[in-house]
Structure formats: C-alpha cells, structure tokens
FIPA-370786 format. One record per residue (C-alpha): residue in one letter; y, x, z. Coordinates in steps of 0.1 Angstrom, whole numbers, plus 5000, padded with zeros to 4 digits. Each point is the difference from the previous one (the first is absolute). Layout:
residues N
('a',(Y,X,Z))
...
This chain:
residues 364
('x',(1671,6094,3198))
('x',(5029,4979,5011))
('x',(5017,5030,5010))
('x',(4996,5014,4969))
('x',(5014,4973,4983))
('x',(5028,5001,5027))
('x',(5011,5038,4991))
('x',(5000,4986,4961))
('x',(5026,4979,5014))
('x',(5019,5024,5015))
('x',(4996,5021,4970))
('x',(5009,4972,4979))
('x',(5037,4992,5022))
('x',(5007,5041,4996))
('x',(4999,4994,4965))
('x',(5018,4970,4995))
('x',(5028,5016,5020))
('x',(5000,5034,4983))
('x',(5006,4974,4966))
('x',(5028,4982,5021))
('x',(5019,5030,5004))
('x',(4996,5015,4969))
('x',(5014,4964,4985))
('x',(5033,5001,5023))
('x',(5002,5039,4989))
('x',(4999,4986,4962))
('x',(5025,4972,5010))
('x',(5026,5032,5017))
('x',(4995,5015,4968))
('x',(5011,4970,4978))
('x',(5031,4997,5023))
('x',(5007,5036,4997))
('x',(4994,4996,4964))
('x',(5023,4963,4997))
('x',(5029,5024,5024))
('x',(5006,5024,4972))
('x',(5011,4977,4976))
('x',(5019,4973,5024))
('x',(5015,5032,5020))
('x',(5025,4975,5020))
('x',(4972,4975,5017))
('x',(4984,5009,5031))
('x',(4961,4998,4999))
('x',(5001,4967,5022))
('x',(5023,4987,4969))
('x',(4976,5011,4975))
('x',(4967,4983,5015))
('x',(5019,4970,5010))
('x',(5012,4997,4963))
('x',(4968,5008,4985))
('x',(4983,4977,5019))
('x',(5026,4971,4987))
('x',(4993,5009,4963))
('x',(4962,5002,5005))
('x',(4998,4965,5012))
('x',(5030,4983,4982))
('x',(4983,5009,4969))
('x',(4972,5022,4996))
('x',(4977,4983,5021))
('x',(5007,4968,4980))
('x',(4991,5016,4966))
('x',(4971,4987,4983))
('x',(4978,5034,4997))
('x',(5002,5000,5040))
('x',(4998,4965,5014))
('x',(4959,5002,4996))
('x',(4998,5028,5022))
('x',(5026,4985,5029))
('x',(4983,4968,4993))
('x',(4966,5015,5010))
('x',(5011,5023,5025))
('x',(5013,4967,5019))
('x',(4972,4979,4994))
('x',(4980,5031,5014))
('x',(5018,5000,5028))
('x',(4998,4964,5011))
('x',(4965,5002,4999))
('x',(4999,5029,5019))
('x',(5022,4985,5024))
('x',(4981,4966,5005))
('x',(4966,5023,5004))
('x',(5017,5021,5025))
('x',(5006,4967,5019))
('x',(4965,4990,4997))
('x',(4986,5030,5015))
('x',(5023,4997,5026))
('x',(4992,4963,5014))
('x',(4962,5010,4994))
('x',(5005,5032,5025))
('x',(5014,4972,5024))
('x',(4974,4983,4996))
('x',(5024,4970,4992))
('x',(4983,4992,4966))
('x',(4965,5002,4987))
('x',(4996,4991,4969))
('x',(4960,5006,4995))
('x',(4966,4998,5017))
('x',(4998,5036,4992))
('x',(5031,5014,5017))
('x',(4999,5035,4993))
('x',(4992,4994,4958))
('x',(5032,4977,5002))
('x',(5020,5030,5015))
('x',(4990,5023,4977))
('x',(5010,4974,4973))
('x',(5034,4998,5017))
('x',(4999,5040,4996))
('x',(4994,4997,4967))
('x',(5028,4977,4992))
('x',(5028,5028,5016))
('x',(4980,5024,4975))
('x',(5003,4976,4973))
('x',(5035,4994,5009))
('x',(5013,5036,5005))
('x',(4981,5012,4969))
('x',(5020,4975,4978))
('x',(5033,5003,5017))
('x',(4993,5037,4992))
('x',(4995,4998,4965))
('x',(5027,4980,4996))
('x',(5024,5023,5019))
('x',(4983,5026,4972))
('x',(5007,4983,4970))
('x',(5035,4988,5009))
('x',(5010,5044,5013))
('x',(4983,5013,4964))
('x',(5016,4974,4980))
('x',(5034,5005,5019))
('x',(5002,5037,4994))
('x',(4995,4996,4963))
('x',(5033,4976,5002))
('x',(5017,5016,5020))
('x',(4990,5036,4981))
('x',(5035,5017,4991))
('x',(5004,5003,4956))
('x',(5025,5020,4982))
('x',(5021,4970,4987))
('x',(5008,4983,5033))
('x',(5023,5012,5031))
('x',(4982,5016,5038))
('x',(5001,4963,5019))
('x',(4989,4993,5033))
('x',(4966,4981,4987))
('x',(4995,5032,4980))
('x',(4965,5022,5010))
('x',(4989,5030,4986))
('x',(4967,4997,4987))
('x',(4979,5027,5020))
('x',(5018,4987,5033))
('x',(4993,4961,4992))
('x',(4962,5010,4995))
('x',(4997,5020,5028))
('x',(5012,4973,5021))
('x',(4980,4973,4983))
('x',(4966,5022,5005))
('x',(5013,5008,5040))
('x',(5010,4964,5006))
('x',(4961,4993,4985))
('x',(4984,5026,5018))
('x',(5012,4991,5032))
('x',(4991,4964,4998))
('x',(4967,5006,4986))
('x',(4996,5019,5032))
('x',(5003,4974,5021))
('x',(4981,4975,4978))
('x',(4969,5023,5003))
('x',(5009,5001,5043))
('x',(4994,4959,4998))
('x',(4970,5007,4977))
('x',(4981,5022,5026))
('x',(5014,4971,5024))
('x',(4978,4976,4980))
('x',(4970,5024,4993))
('x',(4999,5005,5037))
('x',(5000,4964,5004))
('x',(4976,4987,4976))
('x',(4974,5023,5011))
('x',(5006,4988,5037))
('x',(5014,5033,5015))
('x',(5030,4983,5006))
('x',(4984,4968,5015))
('x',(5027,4972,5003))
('x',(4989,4989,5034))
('x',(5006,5033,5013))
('x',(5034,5001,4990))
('x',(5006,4965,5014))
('x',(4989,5009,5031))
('x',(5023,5032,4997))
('x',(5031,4985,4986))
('x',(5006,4964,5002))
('x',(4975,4988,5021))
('x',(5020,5021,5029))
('x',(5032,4988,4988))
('x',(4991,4964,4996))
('x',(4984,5005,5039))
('x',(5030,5012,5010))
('x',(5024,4970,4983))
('x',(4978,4979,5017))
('x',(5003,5009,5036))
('x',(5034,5004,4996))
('x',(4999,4965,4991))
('x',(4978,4988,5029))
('x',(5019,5023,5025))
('x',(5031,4978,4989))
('x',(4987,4970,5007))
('x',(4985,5009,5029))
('x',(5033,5017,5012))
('x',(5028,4974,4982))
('x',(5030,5019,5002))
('x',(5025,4980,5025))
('x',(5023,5026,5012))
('x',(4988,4998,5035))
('x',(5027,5013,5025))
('x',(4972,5003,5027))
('x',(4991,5032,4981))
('x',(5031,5020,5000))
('x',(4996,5000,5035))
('x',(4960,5000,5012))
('x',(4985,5033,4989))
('x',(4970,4989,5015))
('x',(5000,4969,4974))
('x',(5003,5027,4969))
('x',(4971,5012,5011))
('x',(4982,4972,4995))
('x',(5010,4995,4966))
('x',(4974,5003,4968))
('x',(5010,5036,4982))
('x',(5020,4992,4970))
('x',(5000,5027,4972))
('x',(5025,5030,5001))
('x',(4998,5005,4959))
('x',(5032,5006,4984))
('x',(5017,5005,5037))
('x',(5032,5022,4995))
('x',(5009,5025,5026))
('x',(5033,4977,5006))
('x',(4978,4972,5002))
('x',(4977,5012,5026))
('x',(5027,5012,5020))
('x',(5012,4970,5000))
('x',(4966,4985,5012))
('x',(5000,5026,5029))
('x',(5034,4996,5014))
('x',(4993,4960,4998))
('x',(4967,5012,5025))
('x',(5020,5024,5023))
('x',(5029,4970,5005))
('x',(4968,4978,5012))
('x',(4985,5027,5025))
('x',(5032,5011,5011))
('x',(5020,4968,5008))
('x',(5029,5022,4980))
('x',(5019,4980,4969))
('x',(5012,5034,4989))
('x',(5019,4992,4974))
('x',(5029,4981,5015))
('x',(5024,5023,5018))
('x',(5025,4984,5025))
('x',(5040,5002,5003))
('x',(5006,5005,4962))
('x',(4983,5030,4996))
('x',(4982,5005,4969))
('x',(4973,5021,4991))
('x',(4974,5014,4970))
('x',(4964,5002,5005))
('x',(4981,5030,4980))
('x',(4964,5002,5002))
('x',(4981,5033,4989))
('x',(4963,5004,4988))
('x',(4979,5031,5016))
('x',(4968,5008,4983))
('x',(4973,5015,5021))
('x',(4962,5009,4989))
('x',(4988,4962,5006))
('x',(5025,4984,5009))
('x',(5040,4988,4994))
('x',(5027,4999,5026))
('x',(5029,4979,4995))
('x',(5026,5007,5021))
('x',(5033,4976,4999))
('x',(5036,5012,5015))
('x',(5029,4986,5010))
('x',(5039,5013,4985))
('x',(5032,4980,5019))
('x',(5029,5000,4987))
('x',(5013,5025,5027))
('x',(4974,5024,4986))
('x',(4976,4999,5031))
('x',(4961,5003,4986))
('x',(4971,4990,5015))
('x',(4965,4999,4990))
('x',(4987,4963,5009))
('x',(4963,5002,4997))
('x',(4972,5014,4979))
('x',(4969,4986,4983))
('x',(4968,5015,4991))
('x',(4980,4990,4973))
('x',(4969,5011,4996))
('x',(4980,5006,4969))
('x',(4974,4970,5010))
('x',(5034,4979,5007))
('x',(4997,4999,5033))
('x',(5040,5005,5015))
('x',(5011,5010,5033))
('x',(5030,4996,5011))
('x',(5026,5034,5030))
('x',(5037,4998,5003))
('x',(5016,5022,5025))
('x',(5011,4994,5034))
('x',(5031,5022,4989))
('x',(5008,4992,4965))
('x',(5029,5027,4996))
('x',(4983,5023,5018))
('x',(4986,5036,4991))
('x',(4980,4999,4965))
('x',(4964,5014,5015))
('x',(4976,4974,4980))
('x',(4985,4998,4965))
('x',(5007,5039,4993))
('x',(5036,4996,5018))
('x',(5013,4973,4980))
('x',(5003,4972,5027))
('x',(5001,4998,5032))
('x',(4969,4993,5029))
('x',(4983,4973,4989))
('x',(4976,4977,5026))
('x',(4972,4973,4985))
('x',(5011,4964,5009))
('x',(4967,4987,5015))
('x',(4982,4970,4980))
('x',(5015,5002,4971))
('x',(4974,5017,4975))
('x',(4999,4972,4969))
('x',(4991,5007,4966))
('x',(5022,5001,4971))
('x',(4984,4973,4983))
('x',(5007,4977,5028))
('x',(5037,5009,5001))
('x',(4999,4983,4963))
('x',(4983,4968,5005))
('x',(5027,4994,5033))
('x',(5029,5012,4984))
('x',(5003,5006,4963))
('x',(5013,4961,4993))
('x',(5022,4997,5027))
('x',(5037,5002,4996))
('x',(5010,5025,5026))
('x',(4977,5023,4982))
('x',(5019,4999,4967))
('x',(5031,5005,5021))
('x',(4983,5037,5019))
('x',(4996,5011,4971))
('x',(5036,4997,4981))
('x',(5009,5018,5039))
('x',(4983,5027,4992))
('x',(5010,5035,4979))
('x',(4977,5027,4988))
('x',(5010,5030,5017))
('x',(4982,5026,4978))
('x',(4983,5031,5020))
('x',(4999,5000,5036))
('x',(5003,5036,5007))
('x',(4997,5021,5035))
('x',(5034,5005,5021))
C-alpha cells in the first residue's frame, strides 16, 4: 500500500508542475500583453515595474490585505511545523509518550499551514484580477490584467498549490495509519546523521588537531591515524591531501625549486571503472615538463601511490598519458586518514593554492 500511496505522490508532483508551467506561460502572456502597449520597455523593465506597483500599492489596499494577511500567517505555521518534523526525525525533540501520533500531529500542522497559506494566496490572485481588470474609461497601465488571463493564473497558481497540499496530505495519511512509522525514518535519516556528527565529534577529541610536523614526514605515522571523513572533498582538495602524502614517502619538498627558478604545478583527474587517478605535473619556467607522481584512489578509498623513475620520459602508462610508473613500497593509506593528518594543517592550505586544474589529460 505504501507504494501506492508513493506513486500518488509522484502523480501528485507531475501535476503540481504541469500547473507551475502553465502559470509562468500565463505570466509570458501578460508581459507580451503589458509590451504592446509600453512598446519602448524591455520585458525585464516591465516585470520589474509591475512588481513595484503591485506592492507599493495594491497589495496594501483594503479588499487584499485579508488574503496576504492569511497567506502569511499560513505560512509561518507551516514553517514552524516544518521545523518540528524536522527536530522529531533527529530525534532531538519528543514531544509525547506516543511519538509517532505527535508526528503525525506535526504533519498535520504543515497541512494546516499550507492549506491556509493557499487560500490566502487565492483570495488575494481573484480579488487582484478584478482590480487590476482593464475598463473602457481608464488608460493600458502596467498593474493592468485582462480578465481571462488574471483568472487563468489565479486558478493555475491554485491548482498547483493544492497539488502539493494534497502530496503533504498522503504524507500524513501515510503517517497516521503507521505506514510511514517515525522510528523508521529516524533510523533512516537523522539517526545516521546525528551518528555521524557525533563521531566526528569524538574523532576530534580523540585526535585534537595540533599541526603535528612529525606527520608531514612519517608515512608510517598517517597510517596510524583514525579515518576522518572525505565528504565534501574537492578534487583540488584531495590533491592537495595526496601531494602532502607523496612529499612524506618521498623525502621530496617538491614545491620549492632552487636558483630562482619558478614553476606551476597542474594536477589532472583520470576516471577508471572503480577507481580515480590523480596525476600531478610539473611546468618551469623554461618550459621543461615532468610528471611528478601519480595517486590511485580507489572506490573503497584505499590510495596507492607510482611516480616514474623517468619523469620526462616516453608516455607508455595510463593509456599513453604519462610516463612508467613504479609503486613506492608501504605506502597504501586510506583517504580518510590523509584527512584526519592533514586537513588542519597549514602547509595543506598552502598545496592546495600551488595547485591548477589542468582539465583533460589526454594520450601523446
């Protein structure tokens, strides 16, 4: 039954966007309508102007401050309901013995909230378009709305909101009749997320960040570290991690180059089937290239780190895009552990403004 209820949903979010169009259809009509008789403003001048006169002084007559007034009041309850259900599905507030009644009372205040916040909207669109209704005796302004196109919009801009009110009221149905249990969804949701802030939060404690040097040199001591999460990692930001790990099992500070020369480090991302290669090169300023090392990066997060005992050599690795590369021994590390040793420490901040994005490595 729940996944019946679940393609009503789905129904139900079709519709509501079918509505949505057809209401910024109506709304290119109006312009196209408002263009014909204001012939020198641009379309982006009309709906900014129009916009300026509905709320410098329509929205402030009497016939349609009721229906703003609800429509805001309908909101704010919808809003602070919203909230509710959120905290409960974190499980960070329970505010009955019966947990799962509670939620569905929490539903029903986003129904109760949406359903007056859309009658409101309702009222305010079908009194509007009588105002705003164009008559023989007064001049085509920019509030003006023919009749047919202000009711059309009113019953699209309904339509689709009613849509979605009837979504949240399956929402609730689901949940008052238990088929949406509000443990399961803890469990799902928040309860994972709330697990997750909290580790974090012991891993830190347990691992106080204090920029230890000892690390940007012992590979064996970043593999001893606790594995740190790799969410949100950019792909500068993990190279940056992985040239901070080759410096360390090298005994190679690449990034300084000796008797004034000056050089630009470019670091390229190869997808394979479960895995990433990142592969980092080196540009002088007297044009010479060389590839410095690459990192793979498997799907598990497991890296391993080649570079080449000829790093200008003939291209005859990764499909002829760099050249030989040979495994440094004792040096597999996860990527999670690269975080926790390096992600607070200053020469990682400092990698990573070194390093470009050098688009698609292709074959030479």
């Amino acid at each position: 039954m729940i996944k019946l209820v679940l393609g009503l949903a789905a129904i139900l979010a079709v519709v509501a966007g079918y509505f949505q169009w057809r209401l910024r259809y109506d709304q290119r009509q109006l312009v196209d309508y408002l263009s014909d008789h204001h012939k020198t403003m641009t379309p982006q001048q009309i709906r900014a102007s129009r916009q300026f006169m509905m709320t410098s002084d329509y929205w402030r007559r009497p016939q349609l401050v009721r229906g703003h007034r609800l429509a805001r009041i309908g909101k704010i309850i919808a809003v602070a309901s919203a909230i509710l259900v959120g905290l409960e599905l974190l499980g960070l507030f329970d505010g009955a013995l019966n947990t799962q009644l509670w939620f569905s009372e929490s539903l029903g205040g986003v129904v109760i909230g949406l359903a007056l916040n859309s009658y409101g909207h309702w009222d305010f669109n079908r009194k509007l378009a009588t105002l705003t209704a164009p008559t023989d005796d007064l001049p085509i302004t920019l509030a003006t709305t023919p009749k047919v196109l202000g009711e059309a919009a009113a019953k699209h801009h309904a339509s689709m909101r009613l849509a979605w009110l009837a979504v949240v009221v399956l929402g609730l149905f689901a949940s008052s009749v238990n088929w949406w249990p509000v443990e399961g969804l803890r469990y799902q949701a928040g309860r994972l997320a709330v697990t997750a802030l909290v580790h974090q939060i012991k891993q830190t404690k347990l691992q106080p960040v204090t920029g230890d040097e000892r690390l940007l040199d012992d590979p064996k001591a970043v593999q001893k570290q606790a594995t740190g999460s790799t969410a949100g990692l950019t792909a500068q930001q993990t190279a940056g991690l992985l040239s901070l790990y080759y410096e360390a099992a090298s005994n190679q500070d690449l990034w300084r180059m000796r008797n004034g020369v000056t050089a630009r480090y470019t670091y390229y991302v190869v997808k394979q089937k479960s895995a990433k290669v990142y592969v980092v090169k080196r540009q002088t300023d007297t044009d010479e290239t060389s590839f410095i090392y690459s990192a793979r990066v498997a799907s598990t997060g497991v890296v391993t780190l080649s570079q080449s005992s000829d790093p200008t050599g003939e291209r005859t690795d990764l499909q002829g895009r760099i050249p030989k590369q040979e495994l440094i021994p004792n040096t597999t590390v996860k990527l999670g552990q690269l975080v926790t040793a390096y992600q607070h420490q200053r020469a990682f901040r400092l990698m990573v403004k070194a390093l470009h994005p050098g688009g698609e490595l292709t074959a030479k």
